[in-house]
N, C-alpha and C positions, 0 to 999 in steps of 0.2 A: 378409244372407240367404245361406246355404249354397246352394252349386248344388247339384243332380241326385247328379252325380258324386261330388261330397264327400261328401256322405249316404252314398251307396252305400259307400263304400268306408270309413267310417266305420263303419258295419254290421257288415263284414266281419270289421277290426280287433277288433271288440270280440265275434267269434263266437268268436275265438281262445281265450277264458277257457272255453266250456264243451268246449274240447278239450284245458284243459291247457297251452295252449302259452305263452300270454303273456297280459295283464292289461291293461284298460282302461279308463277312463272316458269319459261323456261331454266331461267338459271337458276331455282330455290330446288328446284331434283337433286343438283349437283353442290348441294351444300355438303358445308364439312363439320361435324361437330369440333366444337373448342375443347373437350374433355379430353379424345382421342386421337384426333385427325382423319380417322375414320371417317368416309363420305355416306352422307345418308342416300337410303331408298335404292343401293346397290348393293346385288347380289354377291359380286365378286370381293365385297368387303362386309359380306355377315345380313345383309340383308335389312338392317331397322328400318324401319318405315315409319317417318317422318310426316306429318300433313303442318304443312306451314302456311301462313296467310288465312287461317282460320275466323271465319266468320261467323255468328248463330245466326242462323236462319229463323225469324219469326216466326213462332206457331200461329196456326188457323189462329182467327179470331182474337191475337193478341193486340196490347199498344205496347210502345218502349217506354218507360216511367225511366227517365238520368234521375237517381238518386243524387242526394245531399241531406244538408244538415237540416233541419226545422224545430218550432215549437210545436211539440206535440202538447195535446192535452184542451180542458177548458177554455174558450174562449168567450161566453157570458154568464151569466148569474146562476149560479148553479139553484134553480127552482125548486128542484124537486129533491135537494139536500142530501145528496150522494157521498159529496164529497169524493168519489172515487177516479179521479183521470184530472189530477195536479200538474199545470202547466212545466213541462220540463223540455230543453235541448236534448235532441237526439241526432242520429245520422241513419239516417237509411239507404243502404247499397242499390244500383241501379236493378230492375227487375222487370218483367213483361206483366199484366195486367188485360182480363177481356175488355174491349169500348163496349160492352154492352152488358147487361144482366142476362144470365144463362135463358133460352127461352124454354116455351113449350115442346116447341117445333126439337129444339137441339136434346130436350128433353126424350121425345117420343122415338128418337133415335135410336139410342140409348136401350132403351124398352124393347124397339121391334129387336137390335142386336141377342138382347137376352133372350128375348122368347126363341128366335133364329136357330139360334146355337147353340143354349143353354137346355136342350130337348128333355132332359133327361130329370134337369132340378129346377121343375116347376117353380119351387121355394125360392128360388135367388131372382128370378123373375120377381116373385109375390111382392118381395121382400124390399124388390127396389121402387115399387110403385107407391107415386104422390099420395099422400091420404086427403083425399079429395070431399069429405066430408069437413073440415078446416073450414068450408065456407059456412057450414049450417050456423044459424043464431035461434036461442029458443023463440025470441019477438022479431025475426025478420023474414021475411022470403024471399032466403038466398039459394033454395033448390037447383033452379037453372044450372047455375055456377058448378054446381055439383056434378052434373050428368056433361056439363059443355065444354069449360073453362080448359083442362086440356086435352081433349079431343077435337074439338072445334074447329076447322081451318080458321075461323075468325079469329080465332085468339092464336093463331101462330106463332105472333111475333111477341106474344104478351110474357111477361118472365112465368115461369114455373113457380110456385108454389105449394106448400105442403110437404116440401122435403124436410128430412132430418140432417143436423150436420152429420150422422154416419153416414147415412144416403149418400149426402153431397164428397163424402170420401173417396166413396166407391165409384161415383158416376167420375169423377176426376180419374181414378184407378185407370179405367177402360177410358177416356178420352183420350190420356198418355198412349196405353197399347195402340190404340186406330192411329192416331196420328205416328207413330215412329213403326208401324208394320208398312204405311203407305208410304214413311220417306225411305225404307229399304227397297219397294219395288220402282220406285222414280230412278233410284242411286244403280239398280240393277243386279240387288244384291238376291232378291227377290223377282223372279223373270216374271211371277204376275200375282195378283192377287187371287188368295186359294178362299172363296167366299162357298164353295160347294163341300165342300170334307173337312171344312172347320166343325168341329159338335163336341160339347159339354168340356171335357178338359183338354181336347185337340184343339187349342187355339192361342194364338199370338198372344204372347205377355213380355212383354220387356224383360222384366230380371230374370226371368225363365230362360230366355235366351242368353243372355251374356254370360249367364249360369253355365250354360250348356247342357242345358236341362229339357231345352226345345229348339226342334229344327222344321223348319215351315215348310210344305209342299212347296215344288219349285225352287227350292233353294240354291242357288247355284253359289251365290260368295264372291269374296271381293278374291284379287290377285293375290299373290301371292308371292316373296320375293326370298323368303328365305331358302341356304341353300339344303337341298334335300327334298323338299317338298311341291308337291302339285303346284300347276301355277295358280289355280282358282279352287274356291270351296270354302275356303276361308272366312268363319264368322266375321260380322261387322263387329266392332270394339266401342268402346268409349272413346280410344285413341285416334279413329278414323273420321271422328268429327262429322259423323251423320246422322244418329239418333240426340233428340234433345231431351232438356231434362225434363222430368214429369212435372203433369203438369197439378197445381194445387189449390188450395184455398189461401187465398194473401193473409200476412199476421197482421192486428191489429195497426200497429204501427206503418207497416205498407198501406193497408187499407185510408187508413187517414191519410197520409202524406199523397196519394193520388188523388184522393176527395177533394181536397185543398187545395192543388192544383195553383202552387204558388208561382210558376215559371213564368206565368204572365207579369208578375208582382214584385218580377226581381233585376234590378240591373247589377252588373255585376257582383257581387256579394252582399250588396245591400238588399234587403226584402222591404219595399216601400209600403206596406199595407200588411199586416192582417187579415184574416176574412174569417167572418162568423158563419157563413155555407161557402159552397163552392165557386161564387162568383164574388163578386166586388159588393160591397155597399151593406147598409144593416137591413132593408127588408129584405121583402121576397117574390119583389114584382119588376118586371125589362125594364132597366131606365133605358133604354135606345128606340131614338125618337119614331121609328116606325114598328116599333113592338110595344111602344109604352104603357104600362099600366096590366101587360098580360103576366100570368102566373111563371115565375120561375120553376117550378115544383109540382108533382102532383099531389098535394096533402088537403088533410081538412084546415077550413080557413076558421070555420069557424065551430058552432054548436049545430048539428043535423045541415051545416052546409058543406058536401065533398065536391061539389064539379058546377057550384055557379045557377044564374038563374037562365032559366030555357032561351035559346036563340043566342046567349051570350055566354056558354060554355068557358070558363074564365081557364080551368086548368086541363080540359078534354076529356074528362073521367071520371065515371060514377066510383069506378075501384079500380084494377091496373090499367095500364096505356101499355102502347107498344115501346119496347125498349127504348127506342130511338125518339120517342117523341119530342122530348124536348132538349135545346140548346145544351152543346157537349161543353165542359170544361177546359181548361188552357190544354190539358193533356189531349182533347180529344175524346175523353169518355162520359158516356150518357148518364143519365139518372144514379150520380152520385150522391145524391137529394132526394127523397123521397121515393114515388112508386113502391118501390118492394122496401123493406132494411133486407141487411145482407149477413150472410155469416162469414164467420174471420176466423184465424186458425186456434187463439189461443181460448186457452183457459182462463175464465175470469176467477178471478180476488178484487176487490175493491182498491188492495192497496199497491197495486201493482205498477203504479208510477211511481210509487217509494221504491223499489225494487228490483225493476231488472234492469239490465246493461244500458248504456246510453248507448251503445253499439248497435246496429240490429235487433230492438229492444222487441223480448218475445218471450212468452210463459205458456209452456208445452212440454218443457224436454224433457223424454223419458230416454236415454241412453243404454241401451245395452250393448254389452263387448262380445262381440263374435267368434268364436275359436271352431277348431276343429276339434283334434285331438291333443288334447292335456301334454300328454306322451310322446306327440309326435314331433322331434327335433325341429321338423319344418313350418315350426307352427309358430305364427307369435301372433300378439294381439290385432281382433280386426282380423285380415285376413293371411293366409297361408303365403310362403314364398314364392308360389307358383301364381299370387295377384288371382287367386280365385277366394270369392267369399263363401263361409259355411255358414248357412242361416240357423244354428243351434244356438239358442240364447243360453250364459254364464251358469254355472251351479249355483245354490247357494254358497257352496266351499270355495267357489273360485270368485263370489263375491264379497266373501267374509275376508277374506284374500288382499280387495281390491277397499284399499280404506280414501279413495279421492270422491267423497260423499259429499264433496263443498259445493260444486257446483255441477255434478253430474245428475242427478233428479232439481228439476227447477219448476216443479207442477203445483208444489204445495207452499204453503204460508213460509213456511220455515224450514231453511238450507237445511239438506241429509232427511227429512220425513220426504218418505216413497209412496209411492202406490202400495194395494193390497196384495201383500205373498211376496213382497220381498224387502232384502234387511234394511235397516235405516237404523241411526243412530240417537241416542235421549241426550238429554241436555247436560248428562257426562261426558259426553261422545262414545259412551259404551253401545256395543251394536245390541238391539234385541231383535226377538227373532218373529215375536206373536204379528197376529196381519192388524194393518192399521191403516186411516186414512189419514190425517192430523191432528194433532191433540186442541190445535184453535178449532176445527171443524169435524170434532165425533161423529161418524155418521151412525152413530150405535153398533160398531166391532165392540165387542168388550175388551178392553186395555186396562190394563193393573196399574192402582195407585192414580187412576187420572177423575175427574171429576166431573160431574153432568155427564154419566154412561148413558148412552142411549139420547142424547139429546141427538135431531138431526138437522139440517142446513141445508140450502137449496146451493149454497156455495159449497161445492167439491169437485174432485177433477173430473164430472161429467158435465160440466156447466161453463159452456161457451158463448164467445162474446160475440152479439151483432150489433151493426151499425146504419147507419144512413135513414132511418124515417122512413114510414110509408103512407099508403093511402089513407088511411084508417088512423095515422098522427097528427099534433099540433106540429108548427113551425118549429118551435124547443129543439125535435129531435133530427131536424133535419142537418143539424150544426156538425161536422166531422166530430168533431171532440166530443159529442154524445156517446155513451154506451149504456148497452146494457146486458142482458144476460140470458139464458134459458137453458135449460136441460137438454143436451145432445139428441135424444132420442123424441124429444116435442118440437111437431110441424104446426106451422098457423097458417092464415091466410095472408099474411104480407110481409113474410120471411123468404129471401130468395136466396141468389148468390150469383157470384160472378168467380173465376179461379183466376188465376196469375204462376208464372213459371220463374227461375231462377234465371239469373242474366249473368254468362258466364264470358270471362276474357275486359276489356278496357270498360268501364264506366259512362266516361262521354259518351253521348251520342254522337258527337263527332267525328270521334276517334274510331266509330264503329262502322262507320260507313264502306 
């Protein structure tokens, strides 16, 4: 006979399917673990709570992208003599991606939220806003653009522009909070939305919460089954399978393999075609006989021609279009091609197709080991026995400590060289301690015994890679396997982005359903 408690909390479990969140049956309560024989999600046996039948719930504004293997890289003439993105086999894990380029509109969101709540520090307001001068040209007159472009209802649906990829870091930061504060008051964990006593650092953060570092107005909490304890009040977890994960900027290798959009292209394990953009065929105009001849793209076609001659608008725009404007890819997503290029997560080097993993292939990783206390038995690497994380990053002594330098900094040219102010190893494998950025890219540290002090590069680990073509490009760059580069903290006018999230549990799409 089920207690009280079981029932209830049994209930609960299985409310979760008409929210989407996870999947239930009567009999998956009354499961038995294989380890113990212990039954889960009952009290009168210890209480573990189990969520089984788990499904991700799509974020707002996501696609599903079923990862697999592809040829990443170049696929025509390298023109412009880069040589940097050498055609190679990779695999990319399944993952979420937005159908659309981030807008204004989602933009100015964003904006009112900071100014909203953020009362206190004007600055991070400031700090987040587009630089909207990006459109000025010394020989053109692009003022309008300046005062209009995002403010304007007209341009609501047009991407944003003029973000930094730190910008684009941060606006992702708070997308994650909004979205997983609102699937706690759906789930009921959260009895409503506290939009009025939210201000400055009273307000919803993810890891703050799982931290238990913050607790929301209305907090009421899931059940609770353990024995000794309230039945409700109890923080959501990662193990409850209701917050999802944050959301982000896709890596290069995601970003291309959605562009490409080969799912149309493929019968069972064979890839029938190639594709030099996102659709079929080598130009850049509908072959389908009641589009034919219209612009696939919003790009320049030619020399002082961006949108065609009057009455016959060939691509619909002087400069961006609305996200949506034109024909989505096999996946479903828009302006893969052209309109805006987009930023992507990783750090550029040139020679970064020689280099990282055929796996999930991505150059960013800065790794640091988490501890609490050195001293405190309870402690081991990462986090505490008690499955709580302490955000204090490593000593230097407890990194001098830690000699797996092979592939735990992967930012720089060459395996074991780190970021500035911390240790990395010379071409003895001896650690030194002076701050440095690479010995192939001085950024002028001074560094002993190395040569060209002071020379500097636009290639360092502040310089990310974007993709896809914009208004203001030739055809060339509208080819997935194009890349290029810019300095994290430089906004232009046809630099956007679009974020993507981790796709956690089975692969298929089929198997996800």
């Amino acid at each position: 006979m089920c207690s009280i408690r079981s029932l209830r909390y049994q209930l609960v479990v299985c409310g979760l399917v008409s929210l989407g969140l996870a999947g239930c049956s009567g009999s998956k309560n009354n499961s038995v673990s294989s380890t113990t024989g212990w039954k889960y999600n009952d009290p009168s046996y210890g209480g573990f709570e189990v969520v089984e039948g788990y499904k991700q719930e799509t974020g707002p504004g996501l696609v599903f992208i079923e990862g697999g293997t592809f040829i990443m890289g170049r696929v025509e003439q390298d023109v412009v003599y880069d040589w940097n993105n050498t055609p190679r086999r990779v695999t990319v894990s399944s993952y979420y991606i937005d159908q659309t380029e981030a807008t204004n509109v989602d933009y100015r969101e964003y904006l009112y939220w900071l100014a909203r709540v953020m009362k206190d520090y004007r600055d991070v307001y400031e700090q987040a806003l587009p630089d909207t001068l990006v459109w000025r040209e010394p020989m053109s007159y692009n003022e309008p653009h300046v005062y209009n472009y995002l403010r304007s209802p007209a341009y609501n649906r047009y991407p944003v522009v003029g973000v930094t990829w730190k910008q684009v870091m941060d606006y992702a930061h708070w997308r994650s909070n909004r979205v997983n504060e609102l699937l706690l008051v759906k789930r009921g964990v959260i009895e409503k939305l506290d939009v009025t006593n939210q201000s400055n650092e009273n307000n919803f953060d993810t890891d703050a919460y799982l931290l238990g570092k913050y607790t929301p107005e209305n907090h009421k909490g899931l059940p609770s089954l353990k024995p000794g304890e309230e039945q409700t009040g109890r923080k959501a977890g990662i193990e409850d399978g209701i917050l999802l994960p944050k959301y982000r900027l896709p890596t290069e290798a995601e970003w291309e393999f959605a562009a490409t959009g080969l799912l149309g292209n493929t019968v069972e394990e064979t890839v029938a075609e190639r594709r030099i953009y996102p659709w079929n065929g080598h130009n850049v105009r509908n072959s389908n006989t009641s589009r034919l001849g219209r612009m696939m793209a919003n790009f320049v076609r030619g020399k002082g021609d961006y949108m065609g001659t009057a009455g016959h608008l060939n691509d619909k725009g002087d400069f961006t279009v609305e996200v949506d404007e034109f024909w989505p890819n096999d996946y479903g997503l828009y302006c893969m091609a052209g309109n805006v290029n987009e930023w992507v997560l990783d750090v550029y080097r040139p020679m970064t197709s020689e280099d990282v993993n055929e796996f999930r292939p991505f150059r960013g990783n800065i790794f640091d080991t988490y501890v609490t206390d050195p001293n405190d038995p309870k402690t081991v690497a990462g986090v505490n026995r008690l499955g709580q994380i302490d955000m204090r990053p490593v000593t230097d002594e407890e990194a001098a400590n830690r000699r797996n330098y092979d592939k735990a900094y992967y930012v720089n040219y060459k395996d074991g060289d780190v970021m500035s102010g911390l240790l990395y190893q010379n071409d003895e494998g001896a650690l030194r301690d002076e701050e440095s950025s690479t010995q192939m890219y001085d950024q002028g540290v001074t560094q002993k015994n190395l040569k060209n002090v002071g020379m500097t590069s636009l290639i360092n680990d502040h310089v990310r890679v974007y993709k896809g073509g914009g208004w203001r490009d030739r055809a060339y760059w509208l080819s997935p396997g194009a890349r290029r580069f810019l300095d994290e903290n430089t906004a232009t006018a046809d630099i956007g982005f679009r974020l993507a999230m981790d796709a956690v549990g089975k692969p298929a799409e089929a198997d996800r359903q």
